[in-house]
ZATORTI-424771 format. One line per field, with one value per residue (C-alpha): residue number from 1; x, y, z; residue in three letters. Coordinates in Angstrom, 3 decimals. Each point is the difference from the previous one (the first is absolute). Example, Ala and Ser with C-alpha at 12.3 -4.5 7.8 and 13.67 -1.06 7.14 Angstrom:
<sites>
num: c(1 2)
px: c(12.300 1.370)
py: c(-4.500 3.440)
pz: c(7.800 -0.660)
residuo: c(Ala Ser)
</sites>
This chain:
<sites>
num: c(1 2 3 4 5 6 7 8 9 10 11 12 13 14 15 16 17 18 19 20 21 22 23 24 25 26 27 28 29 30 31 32 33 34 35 36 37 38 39 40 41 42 43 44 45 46 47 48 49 50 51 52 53 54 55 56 57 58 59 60 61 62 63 64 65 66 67 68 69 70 71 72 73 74 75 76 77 78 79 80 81 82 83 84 85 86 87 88 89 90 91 92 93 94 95 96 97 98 99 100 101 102 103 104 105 106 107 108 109 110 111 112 113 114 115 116 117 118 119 120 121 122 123 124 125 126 127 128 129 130 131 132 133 134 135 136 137 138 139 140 141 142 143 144 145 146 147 148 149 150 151 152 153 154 155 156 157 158 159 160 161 162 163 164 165 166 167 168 169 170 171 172 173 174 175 176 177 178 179 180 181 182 183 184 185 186 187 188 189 190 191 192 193 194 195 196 197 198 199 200 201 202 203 204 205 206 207 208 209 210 211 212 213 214 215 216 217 218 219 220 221 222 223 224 225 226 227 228 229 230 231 232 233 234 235 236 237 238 239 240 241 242 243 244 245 246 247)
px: c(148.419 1.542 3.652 2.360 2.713 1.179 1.414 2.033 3.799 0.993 -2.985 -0.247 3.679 -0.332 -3.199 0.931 3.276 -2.129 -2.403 2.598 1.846 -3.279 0.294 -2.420 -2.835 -2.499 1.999 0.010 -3.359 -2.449 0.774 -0.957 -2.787 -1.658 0.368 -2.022 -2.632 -0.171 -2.991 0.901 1.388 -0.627 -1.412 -0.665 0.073 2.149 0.501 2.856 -0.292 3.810 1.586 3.567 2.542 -2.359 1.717 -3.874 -1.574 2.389 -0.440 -4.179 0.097 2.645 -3.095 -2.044 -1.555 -1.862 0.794 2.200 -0.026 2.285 -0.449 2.637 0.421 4.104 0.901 3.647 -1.897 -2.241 3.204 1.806 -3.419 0.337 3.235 0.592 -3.368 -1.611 -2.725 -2.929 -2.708 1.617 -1.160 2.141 -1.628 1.617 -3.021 -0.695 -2.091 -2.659 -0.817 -0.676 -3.352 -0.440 -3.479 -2.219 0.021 3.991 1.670 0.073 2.124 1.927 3.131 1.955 3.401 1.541 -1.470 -3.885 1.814 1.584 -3.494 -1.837 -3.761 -0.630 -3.570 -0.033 2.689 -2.089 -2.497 1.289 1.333 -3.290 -1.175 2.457 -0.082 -2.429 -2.056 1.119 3.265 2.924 1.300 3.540 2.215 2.865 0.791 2.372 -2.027 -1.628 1.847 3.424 -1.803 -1.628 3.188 0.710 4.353 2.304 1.056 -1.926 1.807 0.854 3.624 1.713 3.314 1.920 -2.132 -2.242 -3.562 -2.489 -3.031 -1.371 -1.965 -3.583 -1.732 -2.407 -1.736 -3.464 1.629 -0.712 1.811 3.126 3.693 3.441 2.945 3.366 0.208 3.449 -0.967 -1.799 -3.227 -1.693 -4.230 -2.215 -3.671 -0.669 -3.166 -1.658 -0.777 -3.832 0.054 1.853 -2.691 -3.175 0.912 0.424 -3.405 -1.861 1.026 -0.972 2.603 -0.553 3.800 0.808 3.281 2.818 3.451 2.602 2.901 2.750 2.933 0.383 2.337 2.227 0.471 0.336 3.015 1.579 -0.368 -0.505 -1.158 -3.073 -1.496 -0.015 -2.551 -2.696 0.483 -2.492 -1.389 1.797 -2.942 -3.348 -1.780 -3.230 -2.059 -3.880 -2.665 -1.662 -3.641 -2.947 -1.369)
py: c(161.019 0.118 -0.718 0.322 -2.064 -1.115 3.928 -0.197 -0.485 -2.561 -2.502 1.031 -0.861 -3.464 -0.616 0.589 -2.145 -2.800 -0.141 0.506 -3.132 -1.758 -2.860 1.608 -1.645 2.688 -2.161 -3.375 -0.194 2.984 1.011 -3.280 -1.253 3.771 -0.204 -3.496 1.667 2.642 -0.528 1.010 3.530 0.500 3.269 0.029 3.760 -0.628 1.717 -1.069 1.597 0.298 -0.703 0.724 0.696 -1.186 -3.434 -1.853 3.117 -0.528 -3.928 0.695 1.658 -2.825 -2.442 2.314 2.171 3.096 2.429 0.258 2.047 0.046 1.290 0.456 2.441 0.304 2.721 -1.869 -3.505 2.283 1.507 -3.353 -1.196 2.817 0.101 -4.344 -1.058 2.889 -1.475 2.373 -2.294 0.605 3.037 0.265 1.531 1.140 -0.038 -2.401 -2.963 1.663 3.043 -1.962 1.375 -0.887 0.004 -3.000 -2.562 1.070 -3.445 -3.632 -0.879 1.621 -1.949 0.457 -1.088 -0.332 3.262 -0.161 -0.994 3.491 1.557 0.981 0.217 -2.633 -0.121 3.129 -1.304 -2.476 2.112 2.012 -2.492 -1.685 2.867 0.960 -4.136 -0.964 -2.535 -3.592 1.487 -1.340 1.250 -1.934 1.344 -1.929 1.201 -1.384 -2.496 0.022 -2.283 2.167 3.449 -1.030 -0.109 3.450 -1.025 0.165 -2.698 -3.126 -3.538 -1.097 -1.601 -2.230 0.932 -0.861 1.987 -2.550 0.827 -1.675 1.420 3.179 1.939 0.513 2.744 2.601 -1.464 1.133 3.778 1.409 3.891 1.377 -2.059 1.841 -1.830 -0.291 -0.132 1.413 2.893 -0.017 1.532 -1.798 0.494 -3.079 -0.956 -3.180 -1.547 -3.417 -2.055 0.133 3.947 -0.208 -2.523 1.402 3.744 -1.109 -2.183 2.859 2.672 -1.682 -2.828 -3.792 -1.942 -2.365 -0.992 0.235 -0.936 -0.443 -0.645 -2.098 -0.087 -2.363 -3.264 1.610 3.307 -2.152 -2.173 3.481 1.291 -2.198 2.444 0.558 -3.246 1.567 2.477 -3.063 -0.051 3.422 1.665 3.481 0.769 0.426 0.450 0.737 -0.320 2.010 0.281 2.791 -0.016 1.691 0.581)
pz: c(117.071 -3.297 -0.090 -2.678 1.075 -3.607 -0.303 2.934 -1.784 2.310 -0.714 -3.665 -0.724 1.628 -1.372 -3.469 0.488 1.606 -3.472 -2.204 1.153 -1.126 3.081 2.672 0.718 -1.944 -3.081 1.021 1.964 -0.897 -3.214 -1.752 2.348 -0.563 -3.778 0.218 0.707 -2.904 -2.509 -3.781 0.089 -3.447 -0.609 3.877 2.076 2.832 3.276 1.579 4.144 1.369 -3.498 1.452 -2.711 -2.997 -1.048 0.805 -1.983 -2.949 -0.235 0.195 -3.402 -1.150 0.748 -2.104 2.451 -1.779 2.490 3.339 3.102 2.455 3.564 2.330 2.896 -0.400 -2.098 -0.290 -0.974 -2.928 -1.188 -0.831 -1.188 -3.104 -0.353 -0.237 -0.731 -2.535 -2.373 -1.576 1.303 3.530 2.611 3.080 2.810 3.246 1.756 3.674 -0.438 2.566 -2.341 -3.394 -1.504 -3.551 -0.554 -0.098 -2.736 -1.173 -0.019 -0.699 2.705 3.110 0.830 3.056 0.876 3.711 0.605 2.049 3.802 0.165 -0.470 3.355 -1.456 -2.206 0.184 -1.839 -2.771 -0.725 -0.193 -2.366 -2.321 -0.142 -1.587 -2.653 -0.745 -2.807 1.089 -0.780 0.593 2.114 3.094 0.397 2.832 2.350 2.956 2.899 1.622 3.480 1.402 -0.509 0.474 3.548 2.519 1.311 0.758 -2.110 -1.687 -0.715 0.168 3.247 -0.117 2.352 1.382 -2.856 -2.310 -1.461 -0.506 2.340 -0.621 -1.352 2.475 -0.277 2.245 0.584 -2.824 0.571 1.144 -3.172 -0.277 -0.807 0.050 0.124 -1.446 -1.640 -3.380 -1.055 2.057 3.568 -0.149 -2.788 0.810 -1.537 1.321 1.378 -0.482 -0.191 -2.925 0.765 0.418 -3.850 -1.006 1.308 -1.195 -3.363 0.070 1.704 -2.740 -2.932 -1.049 0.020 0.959 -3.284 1.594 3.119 -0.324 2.158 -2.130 0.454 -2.313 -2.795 0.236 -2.413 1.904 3.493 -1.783 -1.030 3.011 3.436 2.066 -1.510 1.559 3.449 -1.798 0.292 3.399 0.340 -3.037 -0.764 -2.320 -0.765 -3.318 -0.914 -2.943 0.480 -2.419 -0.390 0.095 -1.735 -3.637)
residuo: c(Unk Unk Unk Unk Unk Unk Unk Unk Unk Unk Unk Unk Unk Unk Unk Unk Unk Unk Unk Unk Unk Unk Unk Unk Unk Unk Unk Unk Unk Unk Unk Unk Unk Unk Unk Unk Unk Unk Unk Unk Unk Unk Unk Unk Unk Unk Unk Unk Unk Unk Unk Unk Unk Unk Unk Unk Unk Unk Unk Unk Unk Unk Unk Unk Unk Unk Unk Unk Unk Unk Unk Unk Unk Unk Unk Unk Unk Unk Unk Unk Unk Unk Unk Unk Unk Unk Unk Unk Unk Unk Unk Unk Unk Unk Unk Unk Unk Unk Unk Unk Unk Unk Unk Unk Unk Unk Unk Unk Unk Unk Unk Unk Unk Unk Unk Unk Unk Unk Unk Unk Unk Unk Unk Unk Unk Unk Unk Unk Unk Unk Unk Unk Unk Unk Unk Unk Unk Unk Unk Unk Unk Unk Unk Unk Unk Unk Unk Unk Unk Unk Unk Unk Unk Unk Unk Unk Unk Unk Unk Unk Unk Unk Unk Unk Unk Unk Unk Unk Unk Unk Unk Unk Unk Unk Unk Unk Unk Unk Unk Unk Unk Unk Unk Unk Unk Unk Unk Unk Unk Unk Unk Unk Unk Unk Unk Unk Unk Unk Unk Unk Unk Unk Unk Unk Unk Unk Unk Unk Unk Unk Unk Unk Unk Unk Unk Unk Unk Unk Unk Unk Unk Unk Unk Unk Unk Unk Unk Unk Unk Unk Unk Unk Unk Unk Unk Unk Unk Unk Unk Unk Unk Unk Unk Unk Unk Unk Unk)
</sites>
């Protein structure tokens, strides 16, 4: 199933507020662990799967990147991209992440934001992006991790009566499918599945793992903000850098 809930007005508006304010955790916790990762982008062709409204797209050609493309299946999320983020080494393409197809040998690396746990078949993503990926290319995605993906309730932390957090809930773990929650809206559709099925596709396509984070915020951020240290209680993230194999 491909959804498109980024177009839905409700969950656009209060996304876009959310990343404007620059405090969410894709800022604080993703966003710099992720860009760790990066090799040189200097005259680099970039795929970027899910590129939202384009701000990752537009600081890959700040880094030097030779070319940028930028996938995303909201027509709203393109739209800003243009409009806020317009550079002539950038292509937006409203396109899902399950139909890319371009061609084998086409980039240096394929980079993937917050984006791979609302995809249903991701055997056949990675499939895909093994081929457009030169080899000795990257593959460096983040997803939300297993561990917050497997429970099938609402919610996650399980507070006491005075609305303290006890423990965050942990189930259905090895009940890999589909997961219905509340994200600003109800409805919101992201795939569950376990950190060896994400592993042993990408080893069985074609990619060797060079590195796994689960990132934690920085002192700095933590003193700024105290309620980031209950994010080391479970990881909200995983990241993944893959090589890609072959001559």
């Amino acid at each position: 199933m491909k959804q498109n809930i980024y177009d839905d007005p409700a969950f656009y508006k209060s996304y876009i507020n959310l990343r404007e304010k620059g405090n969410g955790l894709n800022d604080v916790l993703e966003i710099p662990a992720f860009r760790s990762l990066l090799p040189d982008l200097n005259n680099k062709d970039v795929l970027d799967l899910g590129c939202g409204f384009g701000e990752s797209c537009k600081w890959y050609v700040s880094q030097g990147a030779r070319r940028v493309v930028g996938l995303d299946i909201s027509g709203k999320m393109i739209n800003r991209a243009k409009q806020a983020f317009n550079d002539k080494r950038i292509e937006y393409v409203n396109m899902p992440i399950e139909n890319l197809d371009f061609g084998p040998d086409n980039f240096d690396l394929v980079l993937s934001s917050l984006a791979f746990h609302y995809i249903a078949d991701f055997k056949t993503v990675v499939d895909r992006i093994c081929t457009c990926l030169r080899p000795g290319g990257f593959l460096i995605f983040s997803q939300e991790h297993p561990v917050t993906t497997a429970k099938k309730l609402s919610g996650g932390w399980v507070k006491d009566q005075n609305g303290q957090k006890l423990h965050w809930m942990l189930d259905d773990y090895g009940e890999e499918g589909i997961r219905k929650q509340k994200w600003f809206v109800e409805g919101v559709i992201k795939y569950h599945r376990t950190l060896s099925t994400i592993i042993n596709t990408l080893t069985e396509t074609g990619f060797q793992i060079c590195k796994v984070i689960e990132p934690t915020a920085t002192a700095e951020a933590e003193k700024q903000n105290k309620t980031l240290k209950e994010e080391r209680r479970r990881p909200p993230f995983l990241i993944v850098k893959a090589l890609r194999l072959g001559k």
